[in-house]
C-alpha positions in Angstrom: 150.5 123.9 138.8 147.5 122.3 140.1 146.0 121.7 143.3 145.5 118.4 142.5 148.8 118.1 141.2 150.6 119.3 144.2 148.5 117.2 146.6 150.2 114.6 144.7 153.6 115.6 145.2 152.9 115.9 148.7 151.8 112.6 149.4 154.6 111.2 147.2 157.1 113.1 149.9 155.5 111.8 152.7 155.4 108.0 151.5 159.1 108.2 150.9 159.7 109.1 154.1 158.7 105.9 155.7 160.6 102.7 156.2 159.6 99.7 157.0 156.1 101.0 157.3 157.5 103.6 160.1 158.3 107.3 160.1 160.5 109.1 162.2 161.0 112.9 162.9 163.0 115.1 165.1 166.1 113.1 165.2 167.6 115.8 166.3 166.7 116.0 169.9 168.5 114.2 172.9 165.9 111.6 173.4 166.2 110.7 169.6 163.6 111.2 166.5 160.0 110.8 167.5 158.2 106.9 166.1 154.6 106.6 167.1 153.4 109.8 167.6 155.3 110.7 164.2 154.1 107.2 162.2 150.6 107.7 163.9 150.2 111.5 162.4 151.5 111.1 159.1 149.6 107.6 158.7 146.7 109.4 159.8 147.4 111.9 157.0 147.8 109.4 154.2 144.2 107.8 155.7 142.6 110.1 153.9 144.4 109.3 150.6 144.2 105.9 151.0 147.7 105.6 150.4 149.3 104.2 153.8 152.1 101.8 153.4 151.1 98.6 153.6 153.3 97.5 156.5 152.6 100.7 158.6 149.6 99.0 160.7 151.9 96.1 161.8 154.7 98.2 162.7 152.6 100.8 164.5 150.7 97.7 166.5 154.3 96.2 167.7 155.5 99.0 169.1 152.3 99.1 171.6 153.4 98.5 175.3 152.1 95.8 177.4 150.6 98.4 179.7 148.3 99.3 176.7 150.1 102.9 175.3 152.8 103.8 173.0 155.3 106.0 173.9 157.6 108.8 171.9 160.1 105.9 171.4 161.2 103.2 172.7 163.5 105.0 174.7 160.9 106.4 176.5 157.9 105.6 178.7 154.5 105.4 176.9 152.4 108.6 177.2 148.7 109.9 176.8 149.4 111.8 173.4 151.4 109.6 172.2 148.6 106.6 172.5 145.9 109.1 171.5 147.4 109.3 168.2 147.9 106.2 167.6 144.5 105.5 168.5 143.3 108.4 166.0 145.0 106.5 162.8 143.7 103.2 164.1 140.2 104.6 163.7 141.2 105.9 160.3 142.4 102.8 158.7 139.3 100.9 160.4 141.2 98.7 163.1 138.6 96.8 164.6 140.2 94.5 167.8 138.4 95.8 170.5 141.3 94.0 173.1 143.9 96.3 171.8 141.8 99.8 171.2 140.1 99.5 174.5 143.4 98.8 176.7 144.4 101.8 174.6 141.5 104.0 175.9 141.8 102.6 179.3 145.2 103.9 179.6 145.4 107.0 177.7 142.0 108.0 180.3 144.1 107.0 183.3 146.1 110.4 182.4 142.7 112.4 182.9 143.1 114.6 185.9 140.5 116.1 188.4 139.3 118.9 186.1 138.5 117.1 183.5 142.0 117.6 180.9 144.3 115.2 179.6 148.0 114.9 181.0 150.7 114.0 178.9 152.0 111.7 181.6 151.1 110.1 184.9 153.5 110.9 188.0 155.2 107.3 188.0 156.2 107.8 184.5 158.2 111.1 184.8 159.7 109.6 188.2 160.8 106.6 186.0 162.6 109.0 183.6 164.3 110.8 186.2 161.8 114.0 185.8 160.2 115.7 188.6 156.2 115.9 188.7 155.0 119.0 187.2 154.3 120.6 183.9 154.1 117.2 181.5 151.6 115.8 184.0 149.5 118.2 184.2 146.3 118.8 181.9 147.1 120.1 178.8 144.7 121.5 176.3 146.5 120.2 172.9 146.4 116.3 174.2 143.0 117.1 175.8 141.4 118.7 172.4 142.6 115.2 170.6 141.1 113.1 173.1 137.7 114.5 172.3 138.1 113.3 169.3 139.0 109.9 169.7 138.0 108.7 173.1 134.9 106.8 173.2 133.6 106.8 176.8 131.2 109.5 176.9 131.5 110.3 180.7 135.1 110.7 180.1 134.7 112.7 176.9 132.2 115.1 178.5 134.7 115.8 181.3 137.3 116.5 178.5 135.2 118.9 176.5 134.1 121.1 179.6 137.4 121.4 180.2 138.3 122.8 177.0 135.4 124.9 176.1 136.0 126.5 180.0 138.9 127.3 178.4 138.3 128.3 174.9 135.3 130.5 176.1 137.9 132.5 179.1 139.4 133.0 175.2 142.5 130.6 176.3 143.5 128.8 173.3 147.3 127.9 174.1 148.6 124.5 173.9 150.9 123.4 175.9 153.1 121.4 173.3 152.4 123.4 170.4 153.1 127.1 169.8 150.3 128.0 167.7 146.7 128.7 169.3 145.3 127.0 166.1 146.1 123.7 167.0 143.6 124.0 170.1 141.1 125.7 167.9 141.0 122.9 165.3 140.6 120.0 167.4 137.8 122.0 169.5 136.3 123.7 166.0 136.6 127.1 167.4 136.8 130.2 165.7 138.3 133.1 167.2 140.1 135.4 164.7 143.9 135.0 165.6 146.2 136.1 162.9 147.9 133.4 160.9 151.4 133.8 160.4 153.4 132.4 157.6 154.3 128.9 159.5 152.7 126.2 157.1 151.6 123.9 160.3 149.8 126.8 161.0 148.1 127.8 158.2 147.6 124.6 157.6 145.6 124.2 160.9 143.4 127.6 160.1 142.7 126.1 156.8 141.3 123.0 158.1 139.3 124.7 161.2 138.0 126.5 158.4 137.2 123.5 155.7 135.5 121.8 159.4 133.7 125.0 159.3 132.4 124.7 156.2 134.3 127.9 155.2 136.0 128.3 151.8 139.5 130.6 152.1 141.1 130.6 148.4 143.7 133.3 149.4 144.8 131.7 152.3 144.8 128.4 150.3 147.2 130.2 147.7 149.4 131.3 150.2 150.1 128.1 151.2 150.3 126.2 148.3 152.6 129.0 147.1 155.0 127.8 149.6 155.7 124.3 148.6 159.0 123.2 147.3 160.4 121.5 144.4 160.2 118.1 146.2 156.6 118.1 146.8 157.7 119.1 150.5 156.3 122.4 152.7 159.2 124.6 154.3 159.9 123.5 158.0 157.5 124.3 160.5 158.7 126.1 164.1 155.3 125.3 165.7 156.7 122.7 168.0 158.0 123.0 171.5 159.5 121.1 174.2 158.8 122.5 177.7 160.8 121.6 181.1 159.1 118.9 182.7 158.1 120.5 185.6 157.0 124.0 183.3 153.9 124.6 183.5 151.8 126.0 180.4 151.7 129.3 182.6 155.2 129.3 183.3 156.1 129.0 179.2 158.1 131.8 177.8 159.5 132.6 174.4 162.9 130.9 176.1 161.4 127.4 176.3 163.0 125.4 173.5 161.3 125.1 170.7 162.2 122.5 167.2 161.1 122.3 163.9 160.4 118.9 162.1 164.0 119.2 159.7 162.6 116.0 157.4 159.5 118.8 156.8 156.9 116.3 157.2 154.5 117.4 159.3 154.8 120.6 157.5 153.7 119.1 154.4 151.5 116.3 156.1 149.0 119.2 157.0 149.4 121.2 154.0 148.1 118.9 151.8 145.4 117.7 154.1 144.5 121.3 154.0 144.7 122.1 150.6 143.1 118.9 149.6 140.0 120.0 152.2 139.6 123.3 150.6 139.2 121.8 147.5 136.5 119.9 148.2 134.6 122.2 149.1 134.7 124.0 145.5 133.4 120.3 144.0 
C-alpha cells in the first residue's frame, strides 16, 4: 500500500472518532476519558491535513474556564498542559482573539515555577481536588518542552528553555507524564541516540525529531507503517502514565500506573504525522 494511501486511512480513523467536534480518550480511568487535552492533540494533528471538523474550534473554545485554562475535563480543575495544548491547536488553525489566547498564556505561565519549568498544576488546584502538593506541581519537563513551543512571552520562554536544555545537556530527557525520553527530545529537537522500541507513539516521536532534523529514516518509517491496522488505526500505545500526585519525577518507578489510549488515537495521530513528515522530505 502507499504512504499516501495509508496517511489517508489514518486521518479517516481519526475523524471518525470525534463527535460533535470533540474527542475523547482514556475513558477508562477513574476521573473519566480525557476532552481538551485529547480534542486539542488530535485537532492539532488533523491541522496539518486541513481536515479538522468543522465544529471542533467552537467546542474546544466552550470548554475554556473563566479563569483562562482548560482542564482534563470538566470534572477536573484546569491545568497548565492541558491549556498549553489547547493553545498549540489554536495557533494551528490560526485563532486570532487576542482576549482569549493571552488570558490563556497568562494562566498556563502562572504554573512556571522558580527554576524556570512548567508545573502541571498550581498548589490551590490539587488542594481543590483533594491532592496533596507535590509531584503534579512541580516542574515537569514534558509540559515545559511544549510551552517553548507555544508561549509567546520571551522572558518566560527563555526561563523555560534553560530549564530544559540544563536538563537535556546533564543528558536527562525523562518526562514526567510520558514514558518515553522522545517526547522531551522532540519538543526540545534533541538528538541523543536512545533506542526506539516498538511503541508507535514512540517511533512516531523519533521519526518526527528526525523529519525536524531534516533527517530522512526509510527503515524506521517502514517499521512503522508496517504496523498499522486494517482500520487505518496504529496498535495502542503504552507510553502514557499517571503518577501519584505527590510523586515526584525522581520518585517514578516501573510500579507507577501506566495506560494506553484503547480508542488507539494518539497512536495513530502521530503515526501519520510522522509518516506524512518523512515523506516530504523525499518530494
Amino acid at each position: 500500500m502507499k504512504r499516501n494511501e495509508q496517511i489517508k486511512m489514518g486521518v479517516n480513523y481519526l475523524l471518525a472518532q470525534f463527535q460533535n467536534g470533540l474527542c475523547l480518550e482514556f475513558h477508562q480511568l477513574r476521573h473519566g476519558p480525557s476532552i481538551a487535552w485529547t480534542t486539542a492533540c488530535i485537532g492539532s494533528t488533523l491541522a496539518e491535513f486541513q481536515a479538522v471538523p468543522k465544529e471542533t474550534l467552537e467546542a474546544i473554545l466552550s470548554l475554556q474556564w473563566d479563569c483562562g485554562g482548560w482542564s482534563y475535563n470538566q470534572n477536573s480543575v484546569p491545568d497548565a498542559d492541558s491549556t498549553l495544548r489547547v493553545l498549540q491547536f489554536l495557533m494551528k488553525v490560526g485563532f486570532s482573539d487576542h482576549t482569549i489566547v493571552n488570558k490563556a498564556e497568562a494562566f498556563a505561565l502562572s504554573h512556571q515555577q522558580a527554576d524556570g519549568g512548567i508545573a502541571t498544576y498550581r498548589p490551590e488546584a490539587v488542594a481543590m481536588m483533594g491532592y496533596p502538593e507535590g509531584g503534579w506541581t512541580a516542574s515537569h519537563p514534558c509540559v515545559t518542552a511544549l510551552a517553548v513551543h507555544v508561549i509567546r512571552d520571551e522572558q518566560a520562554r527563555a526561563k523555560a528553555n534553560h530549564y530544559l536544555v540544563n536538563r537535556l545537556e546533564k543528558g536527562d530527557a525523562r518526562a514526567y507524564w510520558w514514558q518515553t525520553p522522545w517526547y522531551v527530545r522532540y519538543e526540545a529537537c534533541r538528538m541523543n541516540g536512545e533506542v526506539v522500541g516498538s511503541d508507535p507513539v514512540e517511533i512516531g516521536l523519533a521519526l518526527l525529531l528526525k523529519a525536524r532534523l531534516g533527517l530522512v529514516d526509510r527503515d524506521l518509517a517502514a517499521r512503522l507503517a508496517n504496523l498499522q491496522l486494517s482500520d487505518g488505526s496504529f496498535p495502542a500505545s503504552h507510553q502514557f502514565r499517571i503518577p501519584r500526585p505527590n510523586q515526584l519525577l525522581d520518585e517514578i518507578t516501573e510500579k507507577t500506573e501506566k495506560v494506553e489510549d484503547q480508542k488507539r488515537i494518539f497512536a495513530t495521530a502521530a503515526a501519520v504525522v510522522a509518516i506524512a513528515r518523512q515523506e516530504a522530505l523525499l518530494d
